[in-house]
N, C-alpha and C positions, 0 to 999 in steps of 0.2 A: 404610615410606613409598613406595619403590618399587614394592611390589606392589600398593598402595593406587592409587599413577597408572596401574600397570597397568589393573587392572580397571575406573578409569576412561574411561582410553581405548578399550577395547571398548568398554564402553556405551558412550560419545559416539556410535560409529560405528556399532554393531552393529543395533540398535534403528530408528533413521532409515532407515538402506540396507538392513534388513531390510523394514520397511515399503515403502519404497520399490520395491524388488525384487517383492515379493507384487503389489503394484498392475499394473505392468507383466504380470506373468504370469497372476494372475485375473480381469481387464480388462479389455476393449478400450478400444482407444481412442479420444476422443471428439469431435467436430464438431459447429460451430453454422452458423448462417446467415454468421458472420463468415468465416469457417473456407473457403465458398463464394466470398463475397463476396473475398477476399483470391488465392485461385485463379482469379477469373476477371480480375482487376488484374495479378498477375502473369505471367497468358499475355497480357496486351494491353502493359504495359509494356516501354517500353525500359532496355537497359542506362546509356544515356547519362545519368545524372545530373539535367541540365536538362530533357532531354525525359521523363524520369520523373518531375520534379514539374510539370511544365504537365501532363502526364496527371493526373495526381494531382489538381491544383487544380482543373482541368475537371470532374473526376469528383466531388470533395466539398468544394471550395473548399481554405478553410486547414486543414480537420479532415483531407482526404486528405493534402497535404502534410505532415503530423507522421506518417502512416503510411508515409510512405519505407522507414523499412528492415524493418518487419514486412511489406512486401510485400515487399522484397527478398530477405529471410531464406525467402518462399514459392519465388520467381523460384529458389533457389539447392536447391529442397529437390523441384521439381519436374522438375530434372533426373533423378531418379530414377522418372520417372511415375507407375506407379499405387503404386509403394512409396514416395511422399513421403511417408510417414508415421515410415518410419523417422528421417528426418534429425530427425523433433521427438524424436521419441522418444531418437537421444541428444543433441539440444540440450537438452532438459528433463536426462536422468539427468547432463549436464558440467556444468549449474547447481545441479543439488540437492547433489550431493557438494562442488562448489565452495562452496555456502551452509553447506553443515557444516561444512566448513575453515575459511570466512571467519569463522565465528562463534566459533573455537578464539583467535582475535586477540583476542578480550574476554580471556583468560582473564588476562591483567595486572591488569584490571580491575575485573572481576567473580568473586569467589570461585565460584559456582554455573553460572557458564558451560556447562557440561556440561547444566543440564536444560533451556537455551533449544533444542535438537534435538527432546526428549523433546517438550516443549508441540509442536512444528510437525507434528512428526510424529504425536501425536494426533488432530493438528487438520481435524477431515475439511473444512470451507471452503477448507484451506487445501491440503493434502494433492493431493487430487482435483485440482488444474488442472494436474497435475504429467502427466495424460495424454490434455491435451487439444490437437487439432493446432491451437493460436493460439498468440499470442508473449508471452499475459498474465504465464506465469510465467516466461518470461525477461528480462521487462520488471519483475518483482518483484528479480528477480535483481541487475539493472542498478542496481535502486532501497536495495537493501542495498550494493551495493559503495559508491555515492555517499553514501549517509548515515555510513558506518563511518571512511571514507576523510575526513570532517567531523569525526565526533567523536574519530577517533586519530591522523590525519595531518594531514590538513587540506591536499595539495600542494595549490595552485591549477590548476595543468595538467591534474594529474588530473581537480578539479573542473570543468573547461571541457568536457574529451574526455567524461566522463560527462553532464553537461547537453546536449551536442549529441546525444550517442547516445537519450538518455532523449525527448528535447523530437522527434526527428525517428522512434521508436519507435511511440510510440503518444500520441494529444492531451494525457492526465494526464501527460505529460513535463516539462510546463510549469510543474507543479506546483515543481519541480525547482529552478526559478529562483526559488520565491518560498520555500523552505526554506534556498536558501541567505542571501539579504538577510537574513531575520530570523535568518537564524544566526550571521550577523559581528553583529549587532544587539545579541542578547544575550549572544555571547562576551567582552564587552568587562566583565560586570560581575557575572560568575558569582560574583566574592569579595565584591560586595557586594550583602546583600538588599535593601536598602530600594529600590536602582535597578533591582533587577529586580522585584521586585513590580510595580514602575513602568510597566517594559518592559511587562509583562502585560496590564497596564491599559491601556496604549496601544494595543493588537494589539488587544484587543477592543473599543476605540473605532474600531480601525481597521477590523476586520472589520465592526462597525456599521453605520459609513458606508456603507461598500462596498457591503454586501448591501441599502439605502435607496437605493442609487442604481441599483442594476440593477435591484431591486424597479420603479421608478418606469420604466424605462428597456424594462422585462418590458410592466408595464402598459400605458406610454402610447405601447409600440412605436418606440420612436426609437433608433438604432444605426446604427456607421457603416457604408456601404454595402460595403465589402469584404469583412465579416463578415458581410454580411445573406443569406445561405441560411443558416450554419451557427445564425443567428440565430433565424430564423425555426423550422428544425428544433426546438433546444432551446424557445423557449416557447410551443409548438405542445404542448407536454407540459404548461407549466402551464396550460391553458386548458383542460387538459381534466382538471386535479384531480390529476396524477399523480405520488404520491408513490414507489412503487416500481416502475418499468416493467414491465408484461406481470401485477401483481397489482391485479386492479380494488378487492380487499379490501381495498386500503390507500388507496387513493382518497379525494380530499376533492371539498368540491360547485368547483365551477365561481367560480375568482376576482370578485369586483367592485367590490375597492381595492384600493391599495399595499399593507394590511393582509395581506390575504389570499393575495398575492404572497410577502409577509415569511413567514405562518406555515407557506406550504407549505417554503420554504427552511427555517425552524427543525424542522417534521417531520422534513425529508430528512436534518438533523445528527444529529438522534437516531435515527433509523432508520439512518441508516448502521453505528449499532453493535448494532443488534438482530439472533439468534442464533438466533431461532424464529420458524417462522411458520405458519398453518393447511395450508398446501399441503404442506410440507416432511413428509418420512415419521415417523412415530413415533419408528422408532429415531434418524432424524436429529434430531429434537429433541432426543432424550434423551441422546446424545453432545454434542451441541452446548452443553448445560445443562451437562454434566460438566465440559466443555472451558473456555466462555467466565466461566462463573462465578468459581471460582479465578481464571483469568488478568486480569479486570476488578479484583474484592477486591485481589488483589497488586497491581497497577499501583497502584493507590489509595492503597493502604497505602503505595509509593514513594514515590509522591507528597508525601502526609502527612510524610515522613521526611525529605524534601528536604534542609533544612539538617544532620541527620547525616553526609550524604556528603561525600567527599572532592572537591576542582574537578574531578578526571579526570573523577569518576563523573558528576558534578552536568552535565557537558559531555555526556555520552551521554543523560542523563537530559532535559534539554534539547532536543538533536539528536529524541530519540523522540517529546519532544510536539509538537513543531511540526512533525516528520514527520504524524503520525497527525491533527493539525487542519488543514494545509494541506489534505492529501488530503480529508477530510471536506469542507472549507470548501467545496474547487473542485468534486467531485460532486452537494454539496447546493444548488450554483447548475445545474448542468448534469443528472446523473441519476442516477441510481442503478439498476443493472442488475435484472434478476430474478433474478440468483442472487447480487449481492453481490459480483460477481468485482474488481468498484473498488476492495475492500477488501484487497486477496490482498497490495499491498503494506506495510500496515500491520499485519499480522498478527506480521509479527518481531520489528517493533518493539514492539508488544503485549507479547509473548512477552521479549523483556528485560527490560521495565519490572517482569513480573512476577518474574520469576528475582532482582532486584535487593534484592527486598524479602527475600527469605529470611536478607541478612545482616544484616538490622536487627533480624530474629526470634533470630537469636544473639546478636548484640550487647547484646539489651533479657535474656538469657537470661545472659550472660556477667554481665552487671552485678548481677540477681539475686546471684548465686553470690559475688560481690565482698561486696555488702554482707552477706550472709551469714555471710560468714567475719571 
């Protein structure tokens, strides 16, 4: 048994920081427009707190002030001038090693714990932001400590310090706040189905409304004036059909009802979880079909098995879907990037939900054998 956990514990590590490490040295490293954008905020910002968010708000209203400390984290990374690149480079490598450890806490939990490393580390979507100089994947980072820290600890302190770090990180921080409400929501009645099915049905009466009333709100342009640049910005996209940013192939005609408002938001849910696409390279389809296929089927198959599980599990299981539909929900109203990177944080949680399933594939395999005998 001991030499069994041994060789466990290699692969855990071996494989991830193996991968990890090759990227770093076959690589370079990578920059966008944000990347610019975020360098030129923090040579103009100040250190003082309030005067860096009136900067901030000046510069992109309420959407700059939630970029507080990813321009901070530039502000601290550009003391090293034209080598600010190393300071991502080891914020990324003290997350991803941190995220392999963090993920070693299921192992209570989840008998298969060990292949939630393997899935990430496959996972080129997910992989690749690991060396890019923006704060996406340390804001993925943030987003696994707070949801882990929900479904196994649950301190509330914790949960505050993370929500302020997450909400003042980057805009989908917000997201943050609306994972936890619905997660006191349905903690309350994880032992009973009937009131959770309930719970379900309510969230999706609730997402309903919701997405009817910005629809309306999209169309007939009315919003309150505080938020009205960041406003204008976002549906300045649907007016121009825009299902995936920056790919005109996924484009719809030009809205001219509430209707049409609505389907472009039901597009952007489903597309949020699509894997291919015409522009993307051969080989990346072809990974990507490897990758996201199993890990969709397993989630599913969890899913389906739901009342099998134990409450611990049923609480993680839980915590990952309303992770993985908040995030969706609040992109499919605002956007969805050209390369998907909104997704980077729902990718883990992806990646449990499938590892989860494997002990129902024993369990349906153990019983076999019972009745057998």
């Amino acid at each position: 048994m001991n030499k069994y956990l041994k060789y466990t514990n290699l692969f855990y590590y071996l494989l991830p920081v193996g991968i990890f490490i090759s990227i770093l040295i076959f690589t370079d490293t990578k920059s966008s427009t944000d990347t610019i954008r975020f360098i030129q905020w923090a040579n103009e910002m100040k250190i003082n707190p309030l005067s860096a968010l009136s900067y901030l708000f000046q510069e992109r209203g309420i959407d700059g002030v939630m970029f507080y400390f990813s321009v901070l984290y530039f502000k601290i990374s550009l003391i090293l001038n034209d080598n600010f690149k190393y300071f991502f480079i080891l914020l990324n490598s003290i997350c991803f090693i941190s995220i392999i450890h963090l993920i070693k806490k299921l192992s209570f939990k989840i008998k298969y714990y060990y292949l939630i490393p393997f899935f990430i580390s496959i996972n080129y979507d997910y992989i690749i932001w690991t060396n890019y100089l923006l704060t996406d994947f340390f804001f993925s980072f943030l987003c696994l400590l707070f949801i882990l820290n929900l479904s196994l600890n649950n301190l509330k302190y914790i949960n505050i310090l993370l929500i302020l770090l997450l909400v003042f990180t980057r805009p989908p921080g917000i997201v943050s706040v609306l994972i936890y409400l619905q997660y006191i929501t349905f903690i309350k009645v994880l032992g009973n189905t009937i009131s959770l099915k309930k719970n379900f049905f309510y969230l999706v009466i609730i997402y309903s409304v919701i997405t009817i009333l910005i629809s309306f709100s999209l169309f007939y342009n009315v919003f309150p004036e505080i938020f009205y640049d960041t406003f204008q910005y976002h549906r300045s996209y649907y007016f121009e059909g825009v299902i995936i940013n920056d790919r005109p192939h996924t484009y719809v005609e030009v809205p001219k009802n509430i209707f049409d408002i609505i389907k472009i938001i039901l597009l952007r849910f489903i597309s949020f979880f699509i894997f291919y696409d015409e522009l993307f390279s051969i080989k990346h389809n072809i990974l990507n079909f490897l990758v996201f296929i199993p890990l969709y089927l397993l989630s599913l198959y969890t899913l389906f098995k739901f009342s099998a599980y134990e409450i611990d599990q049923k609480k993680i299981i839980v915590t990952m879907i309303i992770t993985i539909i908040s995030f969706c929900f609040f992109h499919s109203i605002l956007l969805i990037d050209y390369d998907w990177r909104y997704r980077v944080p729902c990718l883990i949680p992806i990646s449990i939900l499938a590892v989860m399933a494997f002990e129902k594939f024993n369990f349906s395999k153990q019983n076999l054998i019972n009745q057998e005998g």
